[in-house]
Structures are given as structure tokens and as C-alpha cells.
N, C-alpha and C positions, 0 to 999 in steps of 0.2 A: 830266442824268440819269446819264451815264458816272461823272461826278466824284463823284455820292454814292453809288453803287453799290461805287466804287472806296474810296472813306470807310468804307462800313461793312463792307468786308473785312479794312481796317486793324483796324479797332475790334476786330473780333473775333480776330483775331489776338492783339491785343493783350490781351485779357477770357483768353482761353485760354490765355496766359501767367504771368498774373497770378494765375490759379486755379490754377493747377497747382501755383504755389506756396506755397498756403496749407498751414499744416500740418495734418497729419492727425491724428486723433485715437484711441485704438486705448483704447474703455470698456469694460471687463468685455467682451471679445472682439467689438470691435465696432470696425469702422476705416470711417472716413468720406473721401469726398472729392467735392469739387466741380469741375464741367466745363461751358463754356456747350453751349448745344443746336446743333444742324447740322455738329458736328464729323465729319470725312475718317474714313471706314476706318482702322483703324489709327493713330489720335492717341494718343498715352499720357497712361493717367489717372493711372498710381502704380506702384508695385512691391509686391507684396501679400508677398513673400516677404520684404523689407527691413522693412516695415512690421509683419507678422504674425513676426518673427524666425523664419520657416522657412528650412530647408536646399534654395538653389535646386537642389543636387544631387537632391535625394530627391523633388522636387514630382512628378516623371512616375510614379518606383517606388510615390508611394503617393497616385496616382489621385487627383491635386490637379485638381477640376472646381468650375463655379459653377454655379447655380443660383437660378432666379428665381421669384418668386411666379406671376407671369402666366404662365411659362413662355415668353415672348420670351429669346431671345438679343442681347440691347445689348452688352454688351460680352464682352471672351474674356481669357483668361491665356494668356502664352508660359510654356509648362513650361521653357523651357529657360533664363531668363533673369529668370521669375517678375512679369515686368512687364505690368499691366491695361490694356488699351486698348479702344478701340472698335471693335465689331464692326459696327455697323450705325447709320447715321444716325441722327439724334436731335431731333425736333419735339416739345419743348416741349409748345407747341401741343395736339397730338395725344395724347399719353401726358396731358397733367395738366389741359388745356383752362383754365378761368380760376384753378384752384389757383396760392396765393400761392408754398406752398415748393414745387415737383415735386420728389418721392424717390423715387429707384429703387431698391427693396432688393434684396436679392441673398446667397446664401451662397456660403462658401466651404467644400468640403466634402476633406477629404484623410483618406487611411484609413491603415492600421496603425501605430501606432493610429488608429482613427477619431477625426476631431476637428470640429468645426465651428464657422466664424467669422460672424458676419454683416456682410455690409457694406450703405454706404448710399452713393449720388451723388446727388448734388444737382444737378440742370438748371437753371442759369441763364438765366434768359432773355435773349435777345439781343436787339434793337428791329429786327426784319426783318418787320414789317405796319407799314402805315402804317394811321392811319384812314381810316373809310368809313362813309359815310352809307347806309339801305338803301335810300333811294330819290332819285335824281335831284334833284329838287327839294319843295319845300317850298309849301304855297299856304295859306294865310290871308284868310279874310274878316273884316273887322273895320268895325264900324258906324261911322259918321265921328264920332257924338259918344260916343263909349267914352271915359269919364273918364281924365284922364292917371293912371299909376302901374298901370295893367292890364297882367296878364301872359299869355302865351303862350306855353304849353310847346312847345318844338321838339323833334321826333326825335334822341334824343340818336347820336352817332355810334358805330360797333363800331370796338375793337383789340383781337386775340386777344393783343397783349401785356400783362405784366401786370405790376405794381412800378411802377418810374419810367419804363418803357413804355408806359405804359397813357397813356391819354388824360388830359391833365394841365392842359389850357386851352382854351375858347372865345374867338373873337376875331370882333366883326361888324363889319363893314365901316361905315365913318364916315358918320352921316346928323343928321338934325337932334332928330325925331321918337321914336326907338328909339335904348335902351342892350339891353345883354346883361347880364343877371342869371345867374349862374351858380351852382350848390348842391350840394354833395357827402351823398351818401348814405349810410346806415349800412355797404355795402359798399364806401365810397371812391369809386363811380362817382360822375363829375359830370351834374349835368342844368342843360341850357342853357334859359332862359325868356329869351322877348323882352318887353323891359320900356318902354311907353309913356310916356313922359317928356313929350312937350307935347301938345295937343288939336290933332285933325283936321281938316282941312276938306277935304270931297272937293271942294268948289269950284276949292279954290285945286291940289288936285292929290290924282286918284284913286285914284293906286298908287302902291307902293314897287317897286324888284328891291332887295336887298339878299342879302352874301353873308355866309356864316356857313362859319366855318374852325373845323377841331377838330385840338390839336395834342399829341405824346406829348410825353413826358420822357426820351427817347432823346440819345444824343448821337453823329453831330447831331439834332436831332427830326426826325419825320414828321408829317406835317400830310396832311388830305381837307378840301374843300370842299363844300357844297352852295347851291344859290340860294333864296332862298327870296322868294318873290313876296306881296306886301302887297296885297289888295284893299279899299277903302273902301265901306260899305254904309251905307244912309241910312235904315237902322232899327233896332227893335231893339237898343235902348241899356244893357240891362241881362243880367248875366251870371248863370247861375242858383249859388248858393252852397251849399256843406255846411255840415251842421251841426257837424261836425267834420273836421278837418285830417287826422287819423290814424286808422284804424276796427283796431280790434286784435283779432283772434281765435284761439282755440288748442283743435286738434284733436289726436286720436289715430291716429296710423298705422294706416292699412290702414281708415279710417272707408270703409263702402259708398259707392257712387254714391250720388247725389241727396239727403245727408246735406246741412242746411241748415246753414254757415260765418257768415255775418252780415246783416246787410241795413241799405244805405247811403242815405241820403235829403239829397236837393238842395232849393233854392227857388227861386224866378224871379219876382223883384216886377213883373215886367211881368203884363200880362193878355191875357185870350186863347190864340190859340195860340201867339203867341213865351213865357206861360210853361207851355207844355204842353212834359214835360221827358222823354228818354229818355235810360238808361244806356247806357254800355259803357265796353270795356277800351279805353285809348289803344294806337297805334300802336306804343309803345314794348313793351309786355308782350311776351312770347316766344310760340313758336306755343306749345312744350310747357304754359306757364301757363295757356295758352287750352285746352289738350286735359285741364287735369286740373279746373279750375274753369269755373264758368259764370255769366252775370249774366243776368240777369230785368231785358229793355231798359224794362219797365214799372213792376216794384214794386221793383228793386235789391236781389234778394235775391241772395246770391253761394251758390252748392252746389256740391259736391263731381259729378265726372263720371269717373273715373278713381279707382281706391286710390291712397291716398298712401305714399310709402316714405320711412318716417327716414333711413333707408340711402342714398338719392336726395339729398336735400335735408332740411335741418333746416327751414327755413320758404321763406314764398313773400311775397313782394311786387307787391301786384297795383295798377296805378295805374288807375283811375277815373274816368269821367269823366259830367259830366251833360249833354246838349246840347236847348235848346230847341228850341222847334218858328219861332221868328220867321225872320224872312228882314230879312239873313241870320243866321243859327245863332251861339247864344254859347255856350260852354260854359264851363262848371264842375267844378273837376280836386278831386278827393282820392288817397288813397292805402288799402290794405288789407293789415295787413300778417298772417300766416298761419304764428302757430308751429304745430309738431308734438310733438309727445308720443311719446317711443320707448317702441315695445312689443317685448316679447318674442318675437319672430317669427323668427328668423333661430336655428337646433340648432348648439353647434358644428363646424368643418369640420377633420376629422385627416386629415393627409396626413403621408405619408411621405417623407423627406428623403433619409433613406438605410435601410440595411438589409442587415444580415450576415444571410446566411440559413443561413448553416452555424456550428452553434455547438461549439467542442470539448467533448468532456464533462469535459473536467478544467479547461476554463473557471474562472479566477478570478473570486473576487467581486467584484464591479464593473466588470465586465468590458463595455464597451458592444457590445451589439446592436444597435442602431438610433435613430435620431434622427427624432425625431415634432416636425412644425410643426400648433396648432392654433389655430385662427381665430374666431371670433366678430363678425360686423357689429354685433350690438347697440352699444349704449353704456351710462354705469354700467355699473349692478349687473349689468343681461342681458347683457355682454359680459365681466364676471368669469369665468375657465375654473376646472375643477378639472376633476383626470384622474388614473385611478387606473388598476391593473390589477389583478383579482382577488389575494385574500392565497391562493388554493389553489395557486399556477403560484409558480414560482421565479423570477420575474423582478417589477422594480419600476420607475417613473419617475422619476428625478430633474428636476427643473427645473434648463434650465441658464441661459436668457435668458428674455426675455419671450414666455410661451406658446413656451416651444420646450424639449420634452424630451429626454433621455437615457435609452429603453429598456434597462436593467442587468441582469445578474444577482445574484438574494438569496439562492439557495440554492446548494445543490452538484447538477450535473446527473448522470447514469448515463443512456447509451446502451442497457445492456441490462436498463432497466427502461423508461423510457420513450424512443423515438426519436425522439420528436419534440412542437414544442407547437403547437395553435393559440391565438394570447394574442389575448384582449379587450384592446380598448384602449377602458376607455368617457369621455367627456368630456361635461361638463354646465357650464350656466351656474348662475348666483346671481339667473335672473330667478323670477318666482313668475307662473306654475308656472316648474318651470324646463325648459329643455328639454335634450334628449341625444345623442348621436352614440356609434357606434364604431364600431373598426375592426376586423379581426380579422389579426396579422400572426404567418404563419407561418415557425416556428422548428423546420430541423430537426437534430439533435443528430448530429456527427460523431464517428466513433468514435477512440480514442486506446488503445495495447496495456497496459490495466490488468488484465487476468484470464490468470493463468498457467492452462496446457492441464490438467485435470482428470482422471485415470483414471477408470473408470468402479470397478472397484478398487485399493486399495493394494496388496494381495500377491496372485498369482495363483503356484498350485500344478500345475503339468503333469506329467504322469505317459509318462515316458519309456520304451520296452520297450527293452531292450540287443538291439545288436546292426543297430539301425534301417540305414535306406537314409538314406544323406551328400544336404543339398540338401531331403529332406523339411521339408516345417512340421511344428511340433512347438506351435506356439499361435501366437495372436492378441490384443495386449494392444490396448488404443480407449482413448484420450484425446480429450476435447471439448473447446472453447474457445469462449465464447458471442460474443467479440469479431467484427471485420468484415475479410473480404476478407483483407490480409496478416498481419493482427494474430490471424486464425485458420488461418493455412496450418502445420500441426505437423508436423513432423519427428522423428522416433524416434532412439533412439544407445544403447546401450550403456557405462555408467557406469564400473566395474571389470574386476578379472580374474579368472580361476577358475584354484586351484591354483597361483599364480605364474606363468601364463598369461595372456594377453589374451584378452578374451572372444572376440575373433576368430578366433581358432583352433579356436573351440570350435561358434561359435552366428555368425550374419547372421540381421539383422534388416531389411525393407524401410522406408525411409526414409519411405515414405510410407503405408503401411495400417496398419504397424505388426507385420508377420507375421517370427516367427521362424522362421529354418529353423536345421538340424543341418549341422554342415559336415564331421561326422566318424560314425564309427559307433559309440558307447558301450558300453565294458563294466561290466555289474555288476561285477563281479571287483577293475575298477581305481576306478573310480568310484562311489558309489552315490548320491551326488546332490549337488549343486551349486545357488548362489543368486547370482543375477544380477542388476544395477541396471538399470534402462530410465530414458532421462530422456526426455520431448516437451518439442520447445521450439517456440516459436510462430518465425514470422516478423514481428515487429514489432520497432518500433525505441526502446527495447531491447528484446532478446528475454526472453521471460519463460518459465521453465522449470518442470518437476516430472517427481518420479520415481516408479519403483515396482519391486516387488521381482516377482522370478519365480523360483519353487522348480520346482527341478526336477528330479524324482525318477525313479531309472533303476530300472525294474521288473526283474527276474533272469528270465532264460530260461536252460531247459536246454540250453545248449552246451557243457555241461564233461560228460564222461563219469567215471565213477567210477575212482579210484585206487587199487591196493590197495599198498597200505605193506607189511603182514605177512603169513604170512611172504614172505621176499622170493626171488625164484630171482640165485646166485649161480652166474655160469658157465653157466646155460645158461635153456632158458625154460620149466622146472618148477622148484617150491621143495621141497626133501626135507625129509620128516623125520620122525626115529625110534621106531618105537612098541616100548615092550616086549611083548611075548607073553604077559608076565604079566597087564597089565590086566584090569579084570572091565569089568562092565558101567557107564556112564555115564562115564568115563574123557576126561576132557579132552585129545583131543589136541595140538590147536593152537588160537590164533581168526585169525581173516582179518579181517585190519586194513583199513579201507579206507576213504578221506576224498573229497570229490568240492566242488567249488570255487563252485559254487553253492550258494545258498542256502536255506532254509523247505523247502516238498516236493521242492523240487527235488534237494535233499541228504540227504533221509530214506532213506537206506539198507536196501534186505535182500538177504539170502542165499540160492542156491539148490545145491543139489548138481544138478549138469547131466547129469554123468555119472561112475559108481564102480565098480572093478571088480566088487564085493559091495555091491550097493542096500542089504545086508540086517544088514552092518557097521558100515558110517557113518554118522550123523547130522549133521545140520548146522543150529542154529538161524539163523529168519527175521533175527531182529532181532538176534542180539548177532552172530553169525558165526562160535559156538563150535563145532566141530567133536568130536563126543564118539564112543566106542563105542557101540552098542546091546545090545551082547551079550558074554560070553568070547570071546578070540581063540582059536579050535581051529587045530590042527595041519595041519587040512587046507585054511585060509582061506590059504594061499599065503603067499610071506614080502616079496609087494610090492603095492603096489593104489596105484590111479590116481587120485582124485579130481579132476573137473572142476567147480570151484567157479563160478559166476555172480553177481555184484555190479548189483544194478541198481537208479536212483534210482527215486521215485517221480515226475519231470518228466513232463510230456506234449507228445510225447512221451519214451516213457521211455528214459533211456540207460545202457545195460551193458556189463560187462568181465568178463572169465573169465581165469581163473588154471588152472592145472593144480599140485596137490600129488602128489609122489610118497612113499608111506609105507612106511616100509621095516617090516616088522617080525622081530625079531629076539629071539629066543629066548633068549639067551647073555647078554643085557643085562639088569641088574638096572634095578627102577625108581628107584634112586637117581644110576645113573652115567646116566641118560638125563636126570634133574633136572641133573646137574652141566653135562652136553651144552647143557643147553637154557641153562644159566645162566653159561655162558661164551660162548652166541651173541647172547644178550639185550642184553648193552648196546651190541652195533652200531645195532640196530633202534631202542632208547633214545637215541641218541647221533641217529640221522635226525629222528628224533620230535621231541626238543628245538631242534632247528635251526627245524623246520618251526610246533613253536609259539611259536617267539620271533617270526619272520614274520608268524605271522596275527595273536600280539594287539600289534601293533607300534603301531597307533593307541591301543592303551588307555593307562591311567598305570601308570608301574611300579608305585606304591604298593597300586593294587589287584591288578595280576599277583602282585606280593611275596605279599598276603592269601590270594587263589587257593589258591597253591601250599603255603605254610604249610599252610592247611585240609586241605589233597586229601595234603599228608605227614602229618598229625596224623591224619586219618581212615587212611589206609594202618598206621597203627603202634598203632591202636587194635585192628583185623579183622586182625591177621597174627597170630593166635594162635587163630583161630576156626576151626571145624572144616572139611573141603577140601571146596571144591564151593561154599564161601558166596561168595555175589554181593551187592555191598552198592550203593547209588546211584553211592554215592562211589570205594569201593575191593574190589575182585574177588582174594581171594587163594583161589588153587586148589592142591591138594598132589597130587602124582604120583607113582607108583612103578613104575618099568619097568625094563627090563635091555635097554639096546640098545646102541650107537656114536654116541658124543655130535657126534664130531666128521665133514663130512662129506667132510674131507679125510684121511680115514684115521688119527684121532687113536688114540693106543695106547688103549687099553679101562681101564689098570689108573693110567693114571694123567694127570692133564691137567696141563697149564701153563695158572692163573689167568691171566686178562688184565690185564696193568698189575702181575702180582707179579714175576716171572720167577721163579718157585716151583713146583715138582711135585707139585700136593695128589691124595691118594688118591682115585677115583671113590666116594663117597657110592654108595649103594645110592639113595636117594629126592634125590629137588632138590624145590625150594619155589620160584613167582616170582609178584609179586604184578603184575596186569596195575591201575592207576588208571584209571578213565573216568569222564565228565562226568556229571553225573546224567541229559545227554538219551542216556545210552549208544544207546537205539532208533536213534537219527540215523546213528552213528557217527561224533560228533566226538569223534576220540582229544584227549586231554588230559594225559596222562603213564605213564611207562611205566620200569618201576624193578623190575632183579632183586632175588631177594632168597634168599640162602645160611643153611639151617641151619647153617652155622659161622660166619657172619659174623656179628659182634656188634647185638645189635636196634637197638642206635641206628644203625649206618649203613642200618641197612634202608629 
């Protein structure tokens, strides 16, 4: 027993050497190998990474696992070395039971990309059962004159092995009386019948023991025994017969219980009760044949006791048998044999293989999502799959092996339209009706930074008051981004510069809400408004940006008080100056120039007389700031008087300056040497003036100042012939006749030195000077100012 034990450790040794070496086969993704059964932990089957040309580097990084139908784990992969071996023992037997080829399928599932292999092993079987009888021994009664050539079916013996394992020969033991008839089945099984070769005599000897051996096709073989015991009976010489050898029948799966199969009929030419005849199944049938059919020990009708499964078995074979009533007992064997008819009963089964459940939205087409294995038990037509997935949803199936798909992408996804899918997976057969399955396999869509940050506007207009507090907000620009998590974290910034300036000098903005503060305090004066770039950019990778503009406009407040330009005090802080005595009434004495640095109301200028020696003397208009007589100067109105002039804007609040003018007047002075006085002081004040307006229109083009000024001298040289006192939008020329002291530096009376001649012209009795102003004169924005001499020739006027 040691020495065959030790035998067939060799063998298998040797089967698992020999298989291991067979080649493998790698079909339309499909690698095969073969290994005998009861192999060690750890035996190697193959190298899936050699065979499947994978990178054994990469097999861990991209989640190289197997997978099996049953969901048993047989065998495992070394990630590190990519070589399949065996995980866990392996009985034949038990996994494929009398199945000729046992196939263990199994995938091979590795991801990014995701891929999937199928493989197959093939269990060989190895000759490790011997045969066996199910029972001890064997007994037979047999009538001593039973004609020779009578047979006797014996309990054929069980080997769960199968191939050239299986039970491959009967052998009985040497007698005179009995041969062994031996007969192979439509399934290859063999059935042993004892076969009577000479006539009886229980006279001469009443029993046999004989032994009956059953042996495999194993190398070496195994072989069981049973004895089987021969009794000789002295009656009863006739055995009851069918009418047929073979009774053939064929149902439909799933037929109800007590659904009537066929019905078998025997004969018994003896009389009486040896041929009063009763059915049943012989010893051989299985219990399960017994639990799903039933015989009628009276009329031999066979019916259904149990549903039948196509799925289970395609047919049954039931062996038969008739046995009379005589003493002792003969019977009579047929056979029944029991196709099946597949029906449509068995919906398809979708399982999931694998499954990316996060899909990017900028996913390529054909991108796999998941691998669908779907099953069907039917056969034919009912076990045909087809499997679709709605045409509404962007995803589709490819077929990539048998019943094993490829979940894809057919459209283009967007995260911030739809986040997610639940997909039908429906699967149906080609039985009639047919039937259906699905699954529903949810997909939810990952976001990726496609949507640059959004302003809620493109240009925002803020309105600045000069003068602010440095650090204040001054606006709040919002940009959105529909994206996810990092791919909407926005950032704000500042694009350009203002003025040749970086914006930073100027403006901070917070990185995160978007809030601009002031970092200085704005003057109208220097500034009046300025435009600035805002970009948001996301936080995703790459980042995605957009900008927007910000106007930003500095409102003018009154903080500039008014200035008076004319006249001006030289040498001390009143301005003098000379009135003749002659004057009459409305007599233009001077105007009070006065410009103020602010803007709109803020620079609308008027005039007040605050305080004069003679309320009752001077006049002083609101708007222009012409200071006139009211009346003749009498003899008794004194030869000096004070005027307090007050300039104040229309701001709110409002801001004003006072000047003090000191008037001399003077008797002795004609009104032409006081024109000449005033026309040799004028082009100092002309000469301020022009400075101050090349300053202010400094931003404009010279081409339009050029225009300006042409107009404002061509209107001046139109009205200097027009009568005194006229005021025109454009040009103001007033004629004057006094007799005073032109000069306030003690100039002789009778005679001046022109400015810029170095020449002694006699004092004129009257002077002429023409004052130009803007058409807004109300405002008091001076705009030019130009003497002008009855001897001087009209064109230099």
C-alpha cells in the first residue's frame, strides 16, 4: 500500500511537470493553462505578465487583481514577479464532479488604462479514487434451470475519476458456469452483466461465491472488489421480458409534478403468480433520479415528482426493471431514457467586473468605465445576449469577448451640467418571449478646471469723493466660477498701472472677496479719474483667468479756496489803485480777477464788497467782479477809500478770500494818463495769466489751444472799436478817462517809460485795455488778458 501510494506521488509530480509545460495560448485576450488537481499552495501555473506581454513593473501601480465567476479564490498573482500560482487546493472532484474537461475561468483585471484578460485552467485529473462498489456484496437468486445465455445485471462500481480514470474494466473471477458480459453506455460508463454460459444443477451444486473486480485506466490502475453470491432456486424458470429494449421520452423543463413521462410494459410466460410482474428502478439509478421521477410498481407508468432543470441535466436515464411474483424472483431489465427540452427560464445575469466610478468630464471618447460580464443558463436561442444602454445617456457598450462588455463613453460629459449618471444596463435574450435583466451602474462625473471665473460685470464705474481716508473700500468687484473645490478658489490682482504707476501705489485689492481699498488720498485737482484692470484667476491646474475694468471716478470737493490773481498787492497786502476825480457815474474801476482750483460749483465764483470806506461810492458786480463808481466823485468823498472785496465759491461748504483794494483818487490826474498807468501795469498781470493758462490746458492739444486763441484774438479785434462799457461773451473792452499817478512807484505824471521800449511816451489823457474772458465769464475762468494802447497800432492789439 506504501509503494503505490509512493507511485502515485511520483506520477503526479511528474503530470505537473509535463503540464506546465504545455504551451499556452493567448486568443483574442484569452491565455489558457493547464495544471493537474491537488496541487501544494504555491505550485506555479504560468507568468501572466510574460504571457499577457504586461510590464511586471507596473502590475502593483495599476491594481493587476483576478477574479473569478464563483468568486472562490484558486489561484493568486505575485505582483512583484507577475507569476500565477495556486492559492488553495484543488479537487477536481469537487469543483467539476463527473464533468469531462473541468475549467476554471477567471479574469485578469489591471487598470489605467483598465484592461481585461480572460483566462482559463484546465484541471486534470489525476487517478487518486480507486473504485467502489456501494454495497458489500452482491446476492442473486437464480432458478437452477434458467436457460444458459441469461443475464444479470450487477451494481456497476463508482470512480469519481473521470477520462482514462474512470472505471475502464470488469474482471470476474474464474468459474465454470458464469462469464462477465460487459457494455458501455451512451455516457462511456461501463455496465457489468453476469452471463450464464452452461445449465445448472443445484443438485450437483447449489451456490456460487464469485468475485467481481472493477478496475480504472490510471497508471498504475486502481481496482475495488465486491463478492457476489449465486443462489440456485428450483423454480420459476422464466424471466419476465419488455417489449422494448430502449423506452424513449422527451419533456419540457420545469413540466409540474405528476406530469405523466411514459409507461413501460413487461411479460412473464410463466402462469400464476411467478408471472404476476412488479416494476421499479434497479439499484443502479441515483437517489436524486428517484427524487425527481417515479414508477407505478403496478401499471409502469414513469411521472414526473420534482421540476426539471435544463440547467441541471439535459436528459436522465432511468434503468428498469420487471420482477415477478415466482419464488424465486426473475426479473426483467429495460432502460428509459428522458430528454429535456430547454425553456426560456433562466433572465440574463449582469455583473460587474470592474467599475471606474469617477469619470473626468473632459473624458475622452472611448474612454472605458466599466466592464460588464453577462450570463445566461439557457441554451441556443435563450441563452443569445444582447445589451444595450439607453441612446439618451452618453455612454455605450462595446462587446469585447464572449458576453463580456466594455462600458464607454459616446458623448462629451460637463460636470456643471449634469454631475452625475445613473446608466441602465438592460440585457435580454433571443428566447420568445424573451426575457430581461439590468443593472443600474452609477457614474459620477469629476470635475476638471474648464470654466474661467466670470465677473458678474465687465466694467464697473465707482465714484471716488477727493480727498478720502488712505485703507478705505472704495468697491467690491464678484467673479463666480461654476467649477469644483480648487478649480473655483478665485483670486483677484490687479493687471496694469495708472499714470506710469503701479496700481499698487495707488489701490489693494483683497485676494480673496475681491474688495478694493484706496491706499492714498485722491485729489481732483491732480487726478480726475483713472481705469484699472482686475484679473480672477481660479486655482486650478492650469489656472484659468478673466478680467474687468474699474472706472474710477474722483468727485471734486471744495478744498481749494479762491484765488485772486487781479489786481494784485505789490509790496504789501492791499492792491492800489488810481482813480481819476474826474469820473462820472458807472466808471469802471478795476475787475478782481479770481480763479479757484476746483471745479463745476464748486468754482463758480461771486463777489461781495465786505467793507468801503463810502458804501455809497463803489459798486461791485456779483458775477463779473467789476468794480464801478455809482455816482461823481465830489470833493468831499476824501482822496483815499478802502475797499474790502470778498471772493467766495459756490462749494458747500462754501470757501472765500478777501482782498483789500486801496483807491487813491486824485484830482490832478487826467483820465488818459491813468489809462496809460493802467497800460503799463497790465502786461505784468497778462504775463501771470498766460503762464497759468498754458498750465491748465496742458492736457488739451495744442492744435485746439492754437483755435481757442486765434477766435478769442479775432473776437478782441472785432469789439475794440465799440463803444466803452461794452461786454461781449468773448471780449470785454472798456475805455476810461481819469487824471491820476499811473505809477505806484512814484512815476513822473508827465511822462512814462513804456515797458519793453526804453522810450519816454507823453501820458495820454484816456488809456483803453481790453480785459478777454471765456464765455462762462460768471464762473471766473480768466482766459486772456491783453493791453491795449490808443497809439499802439490795431493789429498789435
Amino acid at each position: 500500500m506504501a509503494n503505490l501510494q509512493n507511485n502515485n506521488a511520483f506520477i503526479i509530480k511528474m503530470l505537473t511537470l509535463i503540464l506546465l509545460l504545455c504551451t499556452i495560448n493567448l486568443v483574442f485576450g484569452e491565455i489558457r493553462y493547464s495544471i493537474p488537481e491537488e496541487l501544494e499552495y504555491g505550485t506555479f501555473v504560468g507568468n501572466i505578465a510574460e504571457d499577457l506581454g504586461l510590464n511586471v513593473r507596473q502590475l502593483s501601480a495599476r491594481k493587476c487583481r483576478l477574479a473569478s465567476v464563483d468568486g472562490r479564490q484558486h489561484l493568486e498573482v505575485n505582483l512583484e514577479n507577475g507569476v500565477l500560482f495556486v492559492y488553495e487546493r484543488m479537487d477536481r472532484e469537487q469543483l467539476c464532479a463527473q464533468i469531462t474537461r473541468c475549467i476554471l475561468n477567471f479574469q485578469i483585471i489591471v487598470e489605467n488604462p483598465l484592461e481585461m484578460y480572460r483566462g482559463e485552467v484546465e484541471i486534470v485529473d489525476i487517478n487518486d479514487n480507486s473504485p467502489s462498489f456501494p454495497e458489500s456484496a452482491i446476492l442473486l437468486q437464480i432458478a437452477e434451470n434458467i436457460a444458459p445465455g441469461s443475464r444479470f445485471p450487477l451494481e456497476s462500481a463508482l470512480d469519481p475519476d473521470v477520462g482514462t480514470n474512470a472505471i475502464t474494466a470488469y474482471k470476474l473471477s474464474p468459474n465454470e458456469h458464469f462469464r462477465l458480459n460487459v457494455q458501455t453506455r451512451e455516457d462511456n460508463t461501463k455496465l457489468a452483466e453476469l452471463l450464464l454460459e452452461k445449465p445448472l444443477d443445484r443438485e450437483q451444486q447449489s451456490s456460487f461465491e464469485l468475485v467481481l473486480a472493477a478496475f480504472d485506466g490510471g497508471t498504475p490502475p486502481r481496482s475495488g472488489t465486491i463478492q457476489i453470491n449465486v443462489n440456485l432456486l428450483d423454480i420459476n424458470d422464466n424471466a419476465p421480458a419488455f417489449d422494448q429494449e430502449v423506452y424513449r421520452a422527451s419533456l419540457v423543463e420545469n413540466t409540474p409534478p405528476g406530469t405523466f413521462v411514459i409507461k413501460i410494459n413487461a411479460v412473464d410466460p410463466d402462469q400464476g403468480t411467478n408471472a404476476e410482474l412488479k416494476y421499479s428502478f434497479i439499484n443502479l439509478v441515483s437517489r436524486r433520479v428517484r427524487e425527481l421521477f417515479s414508477l407505478d410498481p403496478d401499471t409502469g407508468e414513469v411521472r414526473v415528482q420534482e421540476p426539471l432543470d435544463f440547467e441541471e441535466a439535459s436528459s436522465y436515464e432511468l434503468a428498469v426493471q420487471a420482477m415477478d411474483n415466482g419464488s424465486p424472483a426473475i426479473a426483467g431489465h429495460s432502460k428509459v431514457l428522458v430528454k429535456l427540452v430547454d425553456m426560456n427560464d433562466n433572465a440574463p445575469k449582469i455583473k460587474l467586473a470592474s467599475l471606474s466610478s469617477n469619470v473626468p468630464e473632459d473624458a475622452e471618447l472611448g474612454t472605458v468605465v466599466a466592464l460588464i460580464d453577462v450570463t445566461d443558463r439557457d441554451s441556443g436561442a435563450n441563452g443569445r445576449i444582447h445589451c444595450q444602454v439607453p441612446k439618451e445617456f452618453p455612454f455605450k457598450l462595446l462587446s469585447s469577448l464572449n458576453n463580456h462588455y466594455k462600458l464607454i463613453t459616446s458623448g462629451l460629459l460637463d460636470r456643471e451640467t449634469i454631475t452625475g449618471y445613473n446608466i441602465p444596463i438592460l440585457a435580454w435574450d433571443s428566447g420568445s418571449p424573451p426575457l430581461s435583466s439590468n443593472q443600474t451602474v452609477q457614474i459620477s462625473i469629476s470635475d476638471v478646471n474648464d470654466n474661467a471665473p466670470r465677473f458678474a460685470r465687465r466694467t464697473y464705474t465707482e465714484y471716488v469723493m477727493e480727498n478720502n481716508i488712505p485703507g478705505a473700500s472704495i468697491s467690491t468687484v464678484t467673479a463666480s466660477d461654476p467649477d469644483l473645490e480648487q478649480n473655483s478658489y478665485i483670486s483677484y490682482s490687479f493687471k496694469d498701472i495708472i499714470q506710469q504707476s503701479p496700481v499698487s501705489t495707488y489701490l489693494n485689492i483683497n485676494s480673496l472677496n475681491g474688495t478694493i481699498y484706496a491706499l492714498r488720498s485722491f485729489d481732483y485737482e491732480n487726478v480726475k479719474n483713472f481705469q484699472v484692470q482686475i484679473q480672477a484667476r481660479d486655482a486650478g491646474v492650469p489656472p484659468l483667468s478673466s478680467s474687468a475694468t474699474v472706472n474710477v471716478i474722483i468727485l471734486d470737493q471744495n478744498d481749494n479756496a479762491p484765488i485772486i490773481v487781479s489786481p494784485s498787492a505789490q509790496g504789501g497786502s492791499a492792491a492800489e489803485v488810481v482813480v481819476p476825480q474826474s469820473v462820472g457815474q458807472g466808471y469802471l474801476v478795476t475787475k478782481i480777477i479770481a480763479t479757484d482750483a476746483d471745479s463745476g460749483q464748486n468754482a463758480r465764483l461771486s463777489y461781495q464788497m465786505v467793507r468801503s470806506t463810502d458804501l455809497t461810492l463803489f459798486t461791485i458786480s456779483s458775477n463779473s467782479g467789476e468794480i464801478r463808481t455809482t455816482r461823481n466823485i465830489l470833493d468831499q468823498d476824501g482822496s483815499t477809500h478802502n475797499l474790502v472785496i470778498s471772493v467766495k465759491d459756490n462749494g458747500q461748504p462754501s470757501l472765500s478770500t478777501t482782498a483789500t483794494i486801496v483807491l487813491s483818487i486824485l484830482a490832478n490826474v487826467s483820465e488818459k494818463n491813468s489809462d496809460t498807468n493802467n497800460l503799463i501795469s497790465t502786461p505784468n498781470y497778462s504775463s501771470d495769466l498766460n503762464l497759468y493758462l498754458i498750465a491748465a490746458f496742458s492736457s488739451t492739444s495744442l492744435i485746439f489751444l492754437v483755435i481757442i486763441v486765434l477766435l478769442v484774438v479775432l473776437k478782441c479785434h472785432q469789439d475794440r472799436n465799440d463803444v466803452p462799457g461794452y461786454w461781449s461773451p468773448v471780449c470785454c473792452c472798456s475805455r476810461m478817462n481819469a487824471k491820476e499817478t499811473f505809477s505806484r512807484a512814484s512815476v513822473p505824471t508827465d511822462s512814462l517809460n513804456y515797458s519793453g521800449t526804453g522810450q519816454n511816451i507823453p501820458f495820454p489823457e484816456t488809456y483803453q485795455y481790453t480785459v478777454c474772458l471765456s464765455p462762462e465769464s460768471s464762473k471766473s475762468d480768466f482766459l486772456f488778458l491783453k493791453p491795449c494802447n490808443p497809439h499802439v497800432p490795431q493789429g498789435q492789439c
